[in-house]
C-alpha positions as CSV (number, residue, x, y, z in Angstrom):
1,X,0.0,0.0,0.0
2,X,0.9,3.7,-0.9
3,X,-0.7,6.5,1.1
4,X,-0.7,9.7,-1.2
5,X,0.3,13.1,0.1
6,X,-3.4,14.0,0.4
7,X,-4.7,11.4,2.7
8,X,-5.7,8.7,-0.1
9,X,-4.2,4.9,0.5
10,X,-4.2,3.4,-2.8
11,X,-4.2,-0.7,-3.3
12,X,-0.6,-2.2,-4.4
13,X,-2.0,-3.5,-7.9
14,X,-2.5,0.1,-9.4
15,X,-5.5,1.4,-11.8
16,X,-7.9,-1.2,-13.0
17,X,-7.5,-2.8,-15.6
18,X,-9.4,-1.9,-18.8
19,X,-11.3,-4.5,-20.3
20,X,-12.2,-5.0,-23.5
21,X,-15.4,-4.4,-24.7
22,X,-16.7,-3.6,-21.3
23,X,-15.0,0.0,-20.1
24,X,-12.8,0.5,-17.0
25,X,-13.6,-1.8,-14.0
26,X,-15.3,0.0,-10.7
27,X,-12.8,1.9,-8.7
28,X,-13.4,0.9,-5.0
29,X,-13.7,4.1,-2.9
30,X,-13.5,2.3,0.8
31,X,-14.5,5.0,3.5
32,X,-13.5,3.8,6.9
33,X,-15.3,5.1,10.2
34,X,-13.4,7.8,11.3
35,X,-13.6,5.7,14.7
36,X,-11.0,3.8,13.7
37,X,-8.6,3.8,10.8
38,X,-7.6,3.0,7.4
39,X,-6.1,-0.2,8.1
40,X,-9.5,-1.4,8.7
41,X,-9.5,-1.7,4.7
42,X,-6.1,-2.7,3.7
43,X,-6.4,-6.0,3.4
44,X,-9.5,-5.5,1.3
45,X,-7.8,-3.1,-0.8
46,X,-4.8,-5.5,-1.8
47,X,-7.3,-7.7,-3.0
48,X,-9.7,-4.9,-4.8
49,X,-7.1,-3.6,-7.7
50,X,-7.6,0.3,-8.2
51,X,-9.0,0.1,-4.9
52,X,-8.4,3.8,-2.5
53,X,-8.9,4.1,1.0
54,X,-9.3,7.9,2.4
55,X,-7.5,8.8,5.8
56,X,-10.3,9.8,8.1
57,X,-8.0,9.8,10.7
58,X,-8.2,13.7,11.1
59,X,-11.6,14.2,11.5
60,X,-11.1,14.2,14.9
61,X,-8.8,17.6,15.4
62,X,-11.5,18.9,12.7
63,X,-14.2,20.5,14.8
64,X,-18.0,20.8,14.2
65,X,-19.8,20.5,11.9
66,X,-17.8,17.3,10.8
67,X,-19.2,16.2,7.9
68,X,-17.3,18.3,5.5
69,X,-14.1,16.9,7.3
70,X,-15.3,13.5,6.7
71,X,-16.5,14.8,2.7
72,X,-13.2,16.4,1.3
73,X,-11.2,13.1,2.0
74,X,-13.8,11.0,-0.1
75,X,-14.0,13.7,-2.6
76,X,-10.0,13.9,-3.5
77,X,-10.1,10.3,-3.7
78,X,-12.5,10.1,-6.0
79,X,-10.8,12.2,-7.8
80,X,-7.7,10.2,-8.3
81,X,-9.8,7.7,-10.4
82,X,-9.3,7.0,-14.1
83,X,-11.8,9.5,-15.4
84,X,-13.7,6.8,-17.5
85,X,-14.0,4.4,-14.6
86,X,-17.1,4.4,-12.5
87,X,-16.4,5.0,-8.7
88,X,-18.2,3.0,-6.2
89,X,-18.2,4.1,-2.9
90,X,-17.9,1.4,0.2
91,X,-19.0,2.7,3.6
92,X,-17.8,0.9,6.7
93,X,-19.8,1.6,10.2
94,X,-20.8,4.6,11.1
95,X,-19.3,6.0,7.9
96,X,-22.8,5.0,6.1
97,X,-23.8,7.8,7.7
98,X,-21.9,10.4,5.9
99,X,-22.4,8.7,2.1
100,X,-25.2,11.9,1.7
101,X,-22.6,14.8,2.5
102,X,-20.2,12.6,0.3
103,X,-22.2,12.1,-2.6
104,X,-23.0,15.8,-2.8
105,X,-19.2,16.9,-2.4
106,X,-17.7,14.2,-4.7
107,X,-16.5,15.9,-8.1
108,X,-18.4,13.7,-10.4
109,X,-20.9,11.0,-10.1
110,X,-21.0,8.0,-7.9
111,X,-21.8,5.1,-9.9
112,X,-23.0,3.4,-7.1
113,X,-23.0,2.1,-3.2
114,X,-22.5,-0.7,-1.5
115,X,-22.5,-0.5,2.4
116,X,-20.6,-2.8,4.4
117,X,-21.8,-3.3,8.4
118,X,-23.1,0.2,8.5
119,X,-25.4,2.6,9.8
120,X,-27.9,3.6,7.1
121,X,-29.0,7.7,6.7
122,X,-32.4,8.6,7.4
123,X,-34.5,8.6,4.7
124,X,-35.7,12.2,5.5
125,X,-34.2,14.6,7.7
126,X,-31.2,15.1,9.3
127,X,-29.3,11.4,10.9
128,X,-27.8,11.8,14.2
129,X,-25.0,9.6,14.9
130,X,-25.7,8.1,17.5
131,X,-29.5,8.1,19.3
132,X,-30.5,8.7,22.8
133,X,-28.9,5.1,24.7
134,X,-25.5,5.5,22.4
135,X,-24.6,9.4,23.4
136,X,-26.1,8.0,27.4
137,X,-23.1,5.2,27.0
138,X,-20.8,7.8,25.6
139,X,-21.0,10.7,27.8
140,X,-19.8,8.7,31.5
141,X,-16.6,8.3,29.3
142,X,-15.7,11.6,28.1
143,X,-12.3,12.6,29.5
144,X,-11.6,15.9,31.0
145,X,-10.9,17.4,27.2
146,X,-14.3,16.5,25.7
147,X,-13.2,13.4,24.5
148,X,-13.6,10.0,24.1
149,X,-11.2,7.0,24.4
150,X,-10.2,4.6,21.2
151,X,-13.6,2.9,20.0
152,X,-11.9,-0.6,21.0
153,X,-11.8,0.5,24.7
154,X,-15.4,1.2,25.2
155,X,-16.2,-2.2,25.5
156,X,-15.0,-5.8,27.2
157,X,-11.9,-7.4,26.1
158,X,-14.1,-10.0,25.8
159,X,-16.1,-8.0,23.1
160,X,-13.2,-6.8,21.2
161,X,-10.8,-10.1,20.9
162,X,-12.9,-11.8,18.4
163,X,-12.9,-8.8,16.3
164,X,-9.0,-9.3,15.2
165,X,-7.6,-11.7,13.9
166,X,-4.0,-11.8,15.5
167,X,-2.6,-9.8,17.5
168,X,-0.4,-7.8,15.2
169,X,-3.3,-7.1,13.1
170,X,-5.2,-5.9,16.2
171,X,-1.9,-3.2,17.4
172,X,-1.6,-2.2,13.6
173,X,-5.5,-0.9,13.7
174,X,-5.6,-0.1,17.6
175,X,-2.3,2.4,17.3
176,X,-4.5,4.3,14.6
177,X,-7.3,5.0,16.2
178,X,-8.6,8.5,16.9
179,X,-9.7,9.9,20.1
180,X,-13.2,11.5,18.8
181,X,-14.4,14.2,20.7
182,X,-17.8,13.6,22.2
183,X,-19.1,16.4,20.1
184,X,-18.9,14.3,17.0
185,X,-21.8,11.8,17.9
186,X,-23.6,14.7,19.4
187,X,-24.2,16.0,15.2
188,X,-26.5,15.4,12.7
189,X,-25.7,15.0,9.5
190,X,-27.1,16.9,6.3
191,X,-29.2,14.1,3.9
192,X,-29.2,16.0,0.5
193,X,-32.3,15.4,-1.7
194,X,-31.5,12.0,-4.1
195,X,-28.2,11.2,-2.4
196,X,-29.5,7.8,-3.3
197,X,-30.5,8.1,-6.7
198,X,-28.0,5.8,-8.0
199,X,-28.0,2.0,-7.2
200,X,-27.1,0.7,-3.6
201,X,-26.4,-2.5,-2.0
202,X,-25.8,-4.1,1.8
203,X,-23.6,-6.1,2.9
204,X,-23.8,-7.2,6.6
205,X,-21.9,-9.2,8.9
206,X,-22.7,-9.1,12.7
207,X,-26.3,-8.5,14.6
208,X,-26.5,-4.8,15.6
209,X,-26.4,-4.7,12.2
210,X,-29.5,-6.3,11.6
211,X,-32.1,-3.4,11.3
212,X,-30.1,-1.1,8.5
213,X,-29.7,-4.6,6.5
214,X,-33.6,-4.7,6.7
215,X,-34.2,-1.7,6.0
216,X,-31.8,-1.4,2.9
217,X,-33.9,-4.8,2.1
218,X,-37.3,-2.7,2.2
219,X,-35.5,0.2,0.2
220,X,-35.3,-2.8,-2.5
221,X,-31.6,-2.9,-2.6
222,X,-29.5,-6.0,-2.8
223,X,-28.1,-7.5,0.5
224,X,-26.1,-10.2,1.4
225,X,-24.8,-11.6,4.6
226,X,-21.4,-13.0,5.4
227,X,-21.5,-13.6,9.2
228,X,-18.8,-12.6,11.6
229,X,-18.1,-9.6,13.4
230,X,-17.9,-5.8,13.1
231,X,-14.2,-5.7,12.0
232,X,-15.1,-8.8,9.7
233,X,-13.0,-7.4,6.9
234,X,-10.1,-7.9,8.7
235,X,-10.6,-11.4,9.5
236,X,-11.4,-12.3,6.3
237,X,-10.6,-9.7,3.5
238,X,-10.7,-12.6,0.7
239,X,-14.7,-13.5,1.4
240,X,-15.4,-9.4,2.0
241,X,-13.7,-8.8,-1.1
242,X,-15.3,-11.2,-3.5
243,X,-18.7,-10.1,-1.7
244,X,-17.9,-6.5,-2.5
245,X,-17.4,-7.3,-6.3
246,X,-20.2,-9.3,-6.7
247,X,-22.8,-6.8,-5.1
248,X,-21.1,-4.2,-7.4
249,X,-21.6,-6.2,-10.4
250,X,-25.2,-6.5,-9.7
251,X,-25.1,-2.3,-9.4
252,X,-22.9,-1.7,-12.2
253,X,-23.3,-2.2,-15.8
């Protein structure tokens, strides 16, 4: 992997390849929560050729509103791509959230969407990032500057082992987490008019998971399930990958 001067981590294999009769292959756009890091999607984006993977890790110094933090990442990514390949974005977590504000900033059309484990937008309206019970669980841990600790230490070790899977894997993506501020779960994001006017897909992994997979069912969009845990792309980048192509094939002429 090569991480560009502007943020962007772009896949060992290069542009993809062009092939014949058919146009340019997808470019993989894979946005990573900014509650973590990019090396959430490495292993994925070895395996997805042309693949990028925006550094979100700055969102946290950004200040509020985030969302355009979280937007100008995506947006010079996108425009890295070959100019006649169409970009599909891939969402991780509670970066589904965003895909509105990044669809609106992005300099030319998204082809299409496929969200991996993530939280879904509101259909109409404004989606907070996290509800009522999430920003309870979040405030008794705010530190004395306003923020939070690294995502993996909110929870039981017992919670968080099964996520990784080795131990060097789990230091590589622990050492790059941010430490949000609480402020940033305390927004709501802007959901531009026909954000989704362009063909989406779900893929899910683990159970709190299980409503936004439903509901991107009853929006009519393609889902499929591998089943595993949040971080399942880690664990097995090979299965995520192939997923990720074939949901895009179905979105993508």
């Amino acid at each position: 992997m090569t991480l560009f001067a502007d943020g962007v981590t772009a896949g060992v294999a290069g542009p993809p390849p062009v092939r014949e009769g058919r146009g340019m292959d997808p470019v993989f756009v894979l946005v990573h929560s900014p509650s973590v890091g990019p090396s959430t999607w490495t292993a994925v984006a070895d395996r997805l050729p042309g693949s990028v993977v925006p550094d979100l890790t700055r969102v946290a110094d950004a200040g509020p509103p985030f969302w355009p933090a979280v937007a100008e990442p995506v947006r010079l990514a996108i425009a890295t791509a070959p100019a006649d390949a169409p970009v599909v974005l891939v969402p991780h977590s509670n970066a589904g959230l965003f895909l509105p504000s990044i669809v609106a900033a992005a300099p030319r059309p998204v082809a299409a969407v496929v969200f991996v484990d993530a939280s879904l937008p509101e259909r109409d309206g404004p989606s907070p990032v996290a509800d009522a019970d999430g920003l309870a669980f979040l405030r008794v841990r705010v530190g004395p500057d306003g923020r939070l600790p690294p995502w993996t230490h909110w929870f039981d070790e017992a919670d968080v082992a099964p996520m990784f899977p080795d131990a060097g894997t789990r230091k590589v993506i622990e050492d790059e987490q941010p430490r949000l501020p609480l402020s940033y779960y305390e927004q709501r994001l802007p959901v531009p008019d026909s954000w989704d006017a362009r063909p989406c897909a779900y893929l899910k992994f683990s159970e709190p998971y299980d409503a936004d997979a439903a509901d991107a069912a009853a929006r009519g969009w393609p889902v499929d399930v591998i089943p595993g845990e949040h971080l399942h792309q880690v664990v097995d980048p090979d299965a995520v990958a192939a997923a990720i192509r074939r949901l895009a094939a179905k979105l993508v002429a």
